[in-house]
N, C-alpha and C positions, 0 to 999 in steps of 0.2 A: 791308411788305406792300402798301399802300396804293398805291406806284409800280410794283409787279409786276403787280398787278390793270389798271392803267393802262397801264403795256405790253400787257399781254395782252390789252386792249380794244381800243387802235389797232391791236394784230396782226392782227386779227380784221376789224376794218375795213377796213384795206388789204386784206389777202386777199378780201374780200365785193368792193371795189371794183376790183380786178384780176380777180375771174370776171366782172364786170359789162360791164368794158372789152374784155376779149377775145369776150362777146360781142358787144358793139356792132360791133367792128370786123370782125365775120365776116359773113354774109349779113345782108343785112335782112331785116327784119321786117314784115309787112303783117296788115292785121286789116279785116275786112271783114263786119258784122252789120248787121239792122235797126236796132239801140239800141247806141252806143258810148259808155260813161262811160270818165272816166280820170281818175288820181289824179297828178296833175302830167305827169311822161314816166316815170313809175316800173309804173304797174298801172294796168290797163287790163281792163274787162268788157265782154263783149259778148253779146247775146243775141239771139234770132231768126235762125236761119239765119246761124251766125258760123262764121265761119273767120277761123285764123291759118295764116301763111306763112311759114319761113325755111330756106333751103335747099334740102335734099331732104325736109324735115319739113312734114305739110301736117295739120292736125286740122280736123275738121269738127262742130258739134253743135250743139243749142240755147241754150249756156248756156257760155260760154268765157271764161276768167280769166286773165292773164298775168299775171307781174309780173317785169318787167325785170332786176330788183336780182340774184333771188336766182336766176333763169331757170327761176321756180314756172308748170306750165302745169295744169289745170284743167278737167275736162270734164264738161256731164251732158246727157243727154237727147239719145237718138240717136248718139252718140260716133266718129266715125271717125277714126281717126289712119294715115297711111301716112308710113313711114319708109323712105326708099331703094324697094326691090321687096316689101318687106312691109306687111303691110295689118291692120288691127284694127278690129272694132266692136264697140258694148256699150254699157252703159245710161252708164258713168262710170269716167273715168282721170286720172290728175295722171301728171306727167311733168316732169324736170328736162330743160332745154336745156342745161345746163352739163356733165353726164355721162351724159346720157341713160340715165338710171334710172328708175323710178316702176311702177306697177302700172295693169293694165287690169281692172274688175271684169266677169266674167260673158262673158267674148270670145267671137267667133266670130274667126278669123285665115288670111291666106293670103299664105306665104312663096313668093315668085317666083325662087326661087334654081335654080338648073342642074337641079335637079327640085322642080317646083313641091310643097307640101304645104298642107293644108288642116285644120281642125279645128275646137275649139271645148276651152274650160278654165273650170275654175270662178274662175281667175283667173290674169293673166297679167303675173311681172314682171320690168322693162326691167335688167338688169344691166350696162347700158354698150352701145356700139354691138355688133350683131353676136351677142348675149348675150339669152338668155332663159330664163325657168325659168317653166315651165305647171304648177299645179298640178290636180291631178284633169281630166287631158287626154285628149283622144281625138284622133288624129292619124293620117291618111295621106295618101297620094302619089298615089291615084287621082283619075281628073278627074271634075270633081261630074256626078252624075246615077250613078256607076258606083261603088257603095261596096262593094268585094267582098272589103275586110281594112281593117282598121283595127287601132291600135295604142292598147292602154289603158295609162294608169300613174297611180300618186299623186302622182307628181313628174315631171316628163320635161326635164331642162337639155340647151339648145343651144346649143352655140356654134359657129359657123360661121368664125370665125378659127383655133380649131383643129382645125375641121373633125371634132367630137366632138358626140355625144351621147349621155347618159347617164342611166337610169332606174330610178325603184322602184317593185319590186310592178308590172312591166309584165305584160301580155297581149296575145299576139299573138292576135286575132279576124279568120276567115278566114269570111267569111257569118257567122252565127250562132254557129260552134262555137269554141272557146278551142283554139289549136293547140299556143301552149306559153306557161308562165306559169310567171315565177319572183322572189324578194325583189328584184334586182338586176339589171343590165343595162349593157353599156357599147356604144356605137356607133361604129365605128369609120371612114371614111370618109364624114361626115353627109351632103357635097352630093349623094353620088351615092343618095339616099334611102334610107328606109327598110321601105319594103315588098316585098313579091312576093319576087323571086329573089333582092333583095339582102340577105335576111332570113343568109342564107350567112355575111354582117359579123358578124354578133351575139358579141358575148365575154359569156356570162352565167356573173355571176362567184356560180355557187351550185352548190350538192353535186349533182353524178349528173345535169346536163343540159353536155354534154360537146359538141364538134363535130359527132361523129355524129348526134347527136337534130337539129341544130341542119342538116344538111345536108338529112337526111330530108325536114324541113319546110320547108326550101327549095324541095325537088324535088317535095314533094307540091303548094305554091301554086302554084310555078312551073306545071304542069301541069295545076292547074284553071283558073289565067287562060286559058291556050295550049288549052284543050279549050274553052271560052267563046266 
């Protein structure tokens, strides 16, 4: 037992120290605060107007933690993290560099994809590149100042590599009024967004809201943007 456990140690080290090495050897890294402590080359804090750099991954905040080894990132106070064309702020988020995972607390967010979308969640987390799941979200395609539908859900996952998103207990809010609300929801075409006309996508996978209702309400948004 005692050599298995021992095996299973070194496994576990080599494997920590093979994600270590593949990041090292990928972008660098730059960190750039009022106050820089470090803990050898391994962890590194920085506070006062800090930012870290590697890639297309750029975090900004008052209060920033890295740590090399395990690619732990660390945020509070003021928070912004933009990854590739998307964008996040909030009071505090940790984030893995090695699979780009982690949660954002309290976001406001804005995806720059083929149509841009905008929001805000009670919390937001990182499921790998490209990968997102907003919980208690509010989300549309309108450009700011012009909020004339927005999309509510308890859960809202995106993922833009298969070009899906999929929701529960959404509501589609057109002004003020609830146009159609159901347990479930699937999105079918994500980039080309999800509001106004393109509401037409919607597969909602629940009893007696069928194409039809689903076209209706297409052609009724569609026509109060286009009356606007």
């Amino acid at each position: 037992m005692p050599s298995r456990l021992a095996t299973l140690a070194l496994a576990l080290a080599l494997a920590v120290t093979a994600a270590a090495d593949v990041l090292a050897q990928s972008d660098p890294t730059t960190v750039d605060a009022q106050k820089i402590e470090a803990v050898s080359d391994l962890e590194v804090t920085a506070r006062g107007a800090a930012e870290i750099r590697r890639g297309e991954l750029s975090v900004f905040g008052e209060y920033l933690r890295y740590n090399r080894e395990f690619g732990e990132l660390e945020g509070e106070g003021g928070v912004r993290l933009q990854s590739g064309v998307d964008r996040f702020f909030g009071p505090a988020m940790q984030y893995n560099m090695l699979d780009d995972t982690g949660f954002f607390a309290s976001p406001g967010f804005l995806l720059q994809r083929e149509r841009p979308a905008r929001g805000a969640a009670e919390r937001i987390e990182f499921l790998g590149r490209n990968k997102y799941r907003l919980l208690n979200a509010r989300f549309t395609t309108c450009q700011p100042g012009q909020d004339d539908w927005f999309l509510e859900a308890s859960q809202l996952d995106l993922d833009y590599d298969a070009d899906e998103g999929r929701a529960s207990h959404p509501r589609l809010r057109f002004f003020d009024h609830t146009i159609i609300a159901a347990p479930y929801a699937v999105f079918p075409q994500l980039a080309a967004g999800l509001g106004g006309p393109a509401v037409l996508g919607l597969l909602y996978a629940a009893p007696g809201i069928g194409a039809m209702a689903v076209s209706a309400t297409s052609l009724f948004v569609g026509r109060g943007l286009a009356e606007r």
